[in-house]
Every structure is written in C-alpha cells, then in structure tokens.
N, C-alpha and C positions, 0 to 999 in steps of 0.2 A: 446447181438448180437453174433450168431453164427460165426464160420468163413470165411464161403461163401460169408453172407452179411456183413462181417468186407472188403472182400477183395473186393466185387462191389463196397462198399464206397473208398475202396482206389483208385481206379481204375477211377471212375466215377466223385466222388467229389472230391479229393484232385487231381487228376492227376498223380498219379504213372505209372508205364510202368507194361506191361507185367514180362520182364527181375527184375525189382523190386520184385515184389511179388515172384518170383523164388527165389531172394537172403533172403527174409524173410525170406519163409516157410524153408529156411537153416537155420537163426538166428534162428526161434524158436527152431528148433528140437539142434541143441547146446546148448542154452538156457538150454533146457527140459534134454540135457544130463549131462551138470554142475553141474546142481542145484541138480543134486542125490549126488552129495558130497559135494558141496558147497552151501553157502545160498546165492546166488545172486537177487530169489526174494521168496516171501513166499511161501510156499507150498500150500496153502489152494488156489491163484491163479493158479496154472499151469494150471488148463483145461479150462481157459480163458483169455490166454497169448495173444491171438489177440485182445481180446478187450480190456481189461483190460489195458496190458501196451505197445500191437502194435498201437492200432490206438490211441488210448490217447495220444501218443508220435507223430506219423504221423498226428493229426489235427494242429499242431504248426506250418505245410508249409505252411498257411494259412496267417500268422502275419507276414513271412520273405522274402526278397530279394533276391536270392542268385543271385547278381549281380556282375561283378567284382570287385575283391580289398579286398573286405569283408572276416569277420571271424567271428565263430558261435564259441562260451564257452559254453560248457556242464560244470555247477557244480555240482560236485559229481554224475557221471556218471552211478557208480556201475554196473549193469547188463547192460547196453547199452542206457540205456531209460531216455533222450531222441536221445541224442546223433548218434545213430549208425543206429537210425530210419530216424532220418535228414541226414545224409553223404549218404545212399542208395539212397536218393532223389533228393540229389544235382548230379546235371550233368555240374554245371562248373568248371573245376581244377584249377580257377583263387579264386574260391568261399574256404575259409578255415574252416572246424570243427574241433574245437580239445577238448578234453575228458579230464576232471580234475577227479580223481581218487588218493586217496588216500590208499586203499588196495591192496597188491603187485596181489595179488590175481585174484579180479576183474580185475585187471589193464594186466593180464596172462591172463583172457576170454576174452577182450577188443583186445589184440592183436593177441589171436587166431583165432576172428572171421572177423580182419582187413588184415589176410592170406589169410582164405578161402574163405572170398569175393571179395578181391583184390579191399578192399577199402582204400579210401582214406583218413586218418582222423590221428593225432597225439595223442598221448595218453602222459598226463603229469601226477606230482603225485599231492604231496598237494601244493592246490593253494597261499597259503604264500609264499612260495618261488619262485613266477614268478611273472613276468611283464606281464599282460594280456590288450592287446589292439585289443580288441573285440568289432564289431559294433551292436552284437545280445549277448545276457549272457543267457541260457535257465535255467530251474531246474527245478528235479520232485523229490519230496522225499528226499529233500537233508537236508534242515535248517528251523528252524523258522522264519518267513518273517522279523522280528529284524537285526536277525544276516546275512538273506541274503540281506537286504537292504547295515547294512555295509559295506558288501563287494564288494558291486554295489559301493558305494561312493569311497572308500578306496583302493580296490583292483583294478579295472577296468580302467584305462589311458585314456579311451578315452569317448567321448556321447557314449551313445549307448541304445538300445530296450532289456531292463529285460523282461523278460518272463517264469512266474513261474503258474508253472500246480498247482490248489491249490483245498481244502475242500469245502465244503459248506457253513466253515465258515471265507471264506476270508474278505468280507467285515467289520467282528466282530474285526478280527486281523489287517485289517487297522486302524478303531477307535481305537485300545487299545495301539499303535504303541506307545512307548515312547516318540520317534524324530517323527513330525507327515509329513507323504510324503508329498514332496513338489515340485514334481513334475507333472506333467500332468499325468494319467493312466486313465485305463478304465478296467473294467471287462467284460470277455466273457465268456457267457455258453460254458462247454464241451461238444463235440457231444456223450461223450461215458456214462454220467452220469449226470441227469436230475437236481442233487442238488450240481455236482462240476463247481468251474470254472477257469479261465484263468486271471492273472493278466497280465497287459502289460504295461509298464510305458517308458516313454520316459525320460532319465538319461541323462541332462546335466552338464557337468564336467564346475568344476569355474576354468576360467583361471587368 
C-alpha cells in the first residue's frame, strides 16, 4: 500500500485528523533521518515506512479506549512503533502512553521526536525496574509471546488489554505455549498484511 492510500485509510478508517498525518509525515522523515546512523528499523523497510510500520502501528486504535484514567505501555518501543503512532492519536491528556525502551539510544529518537511534536508520552528504560499499572500493554517486535505473556502476569499491577502485533504464525506459538493462556483472547487480521495478525487478550490479575 502506497502512501497516499496508507494516509486515506488513516484518515477515513481509523479516524486520524488532518494535523495527524502532518505530525507523521515529520515522524517519518526523522525516522528516515536516524536510521542513516542508527538501526532503529531495518533498512530493507525504509521505502515502506507507512505501511509497513505506520499503519501496522495505527490500526491498534481500533482495540483501544482512550478514555479517562487510562494508560497505554509500549513494550520495547525502539523506533516508536507502536507507541508514538498511538500518543499522535490520542487527544485526551487525561489518556497516558508511556514507552518502555531499553536503548539509551532509541530512548534519545523517542525523545527527540516527543520535542518536535510536542507530544505527550513518557519515555521509561527497562521495564524490570518499574511498577507498571497499565490498562492496555501493546507490542511489536519486542519478545517471544512466552516471555511477553510473563510479563503481562508478572510485571503488569493491574487487568488490563495485551495487544501484540504478531506473524502468521501466531496461533502455532499459542498451541506450543509452555503455560497454556488462560485467559480469554481473540485473534485479528492486520489490515496491512493478509497472513499477520493481532493477538488481544483480556489479563486478569489474581487478587
């Protein structure tokens, strides 16, 4: 999907603004400027940065609330995605994103482009050393659905809505799950790629 028809779907089916798509086409070209010295995402994607990792990132407004009280956890954020595509979107400041990032690096693009958007979003490091009481936990590219279930159980304080962008072959990596989920989920097609999809699981914490 070109970028024209990346930005009508933003626009048309997810609900972006105007002013949105201005703050992206700034994320990308940053993005596109980093990534000559840093690896924030692979090279062999840059001349499909909209679809590949913008609206793959941008169809997750889809599963989420941004209603008062709430807060969105980006695991392992890296390059912004999914993170920084959700905080453009959100328009309640009552609504909280914040960005778990472990590379000082990424975590210096993360807040350079939290300047020149003049957006709203906290940027933390590695998620072991926080108390995360987050009612949405996203991830794309971050862990093996193993080790990010753990940390849905373990790390995370509160219920809340895991949402991880995944393969083709998600459904394989549920069945082979060591601990098998035991919670309610559902998988959804991506709109940006006909054999990925979306896991969505409803996390409640034992009190």
């Amino acid at each position: 999907m070109n970028k024209d028809k990346v930005q009508f779907e933003l626009l048309n089916k997810l609900k972006f603004k105007s002013d949105d798509i201005s703050k992206l086409s700034i994320f990308h070209d940053e993005l596109l400027r980093f990534n000559k010295k840093y690896n924030l995402i692979s090279r062999s994607t840059e001349s499909d940065v909209w679809n590949r990792h913008i609206l793959d990132s941008a169809q997750l407004v889809k599963y989420i609330d941004f209603e008062d009280g709430k807060s969105l956890a980006d695991m392992g954020s890296g390059g912004g995605f999914p993170g920084i595509i959700l905080a453009i979107f959100n328009k309640n400041f009552k609504f909280h994103v914040k960005l778990y990032e472990k590379s000082n690096i990424k975590c210096d693009f993360l807040e350079n482009v939290k300047n020149k958007l003049n957006l709203s979003y906290e940027i933390f490091g590695r998620y072991q050393e926080e108390q995360i009481h987050s009612e949405y936990v996203v991830s794309r590219a971050f862990k093996k659905l193993d080790e990010i279930l753990r940390i849905s159980r373990e790390i995370i304080k509160v219920n809340h809505k895991l949402i991880v962008l995944k393969g083709k072959n998600a459904e394989n990596e549920i069945n082979k799950l060591q601990q098998p989920l035991e919670f309610i989920y559902k998988l959804e097609k991506s709109i940006t790629d006909i054999d990925s999809q979306i896991l969505i699981v409803d996390v409640k914490k034992q009190k």
